[in-house]
C-alpha positions in Angstrom: 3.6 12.8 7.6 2.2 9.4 7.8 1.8 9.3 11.7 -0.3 12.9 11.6 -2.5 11.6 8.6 -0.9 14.4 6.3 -0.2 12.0 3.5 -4.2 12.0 3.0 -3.9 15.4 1.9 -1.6 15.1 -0.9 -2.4 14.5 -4.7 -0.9 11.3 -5.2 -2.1 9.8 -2.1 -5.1 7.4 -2.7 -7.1 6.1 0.1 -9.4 3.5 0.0 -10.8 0.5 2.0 -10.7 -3.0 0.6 -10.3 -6.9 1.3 -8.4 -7.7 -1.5 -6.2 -5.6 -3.8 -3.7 -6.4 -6.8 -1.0 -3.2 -6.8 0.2 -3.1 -10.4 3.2 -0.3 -12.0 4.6 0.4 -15.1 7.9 -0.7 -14.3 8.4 -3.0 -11.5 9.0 -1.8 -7.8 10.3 -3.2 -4.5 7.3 -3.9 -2.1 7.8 -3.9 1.4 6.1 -4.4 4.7 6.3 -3.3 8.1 9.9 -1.9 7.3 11.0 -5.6 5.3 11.3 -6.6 1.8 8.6 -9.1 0.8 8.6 -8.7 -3.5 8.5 -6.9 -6.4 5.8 -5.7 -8.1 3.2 -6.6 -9.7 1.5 -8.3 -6.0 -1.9 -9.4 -4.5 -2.6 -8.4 -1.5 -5.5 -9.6 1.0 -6.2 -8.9 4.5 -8.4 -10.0 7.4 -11.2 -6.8 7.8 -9.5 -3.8 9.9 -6.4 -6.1 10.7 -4.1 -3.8 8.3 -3.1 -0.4 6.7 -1.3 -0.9 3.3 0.3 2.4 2.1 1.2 1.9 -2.1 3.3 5.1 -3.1 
């Protein structure tokens, strides 16, 4: 699970640490944060240093 840090474990999890990243996918997908819609794919993404967690499936 997210909460135990599981998903770290698997595969298709990536995990990485940046300021700014674009997610792009072959087809497009619905992004959301904190539990609400906010696009579609592709999206750029920046964030103030250690203010946030992005998860991309």
């Amino acid at each position: 699970s997210v909460y135990s840090g599981q998903h770290l474990k698997m595969r298709e999890v990536e995990y990485f640490q940046e300021g700014r990243v674009r997610v792009e996918t072959e087809h497009p997908l619905d992004v959301y944060a904190d539990g609400e819609y906010v696009c579609r794919t592709p999206i750029d993404v920046s964030v103030q240093r250690s203010a946030l967690t992005v998860l991309v499936p």
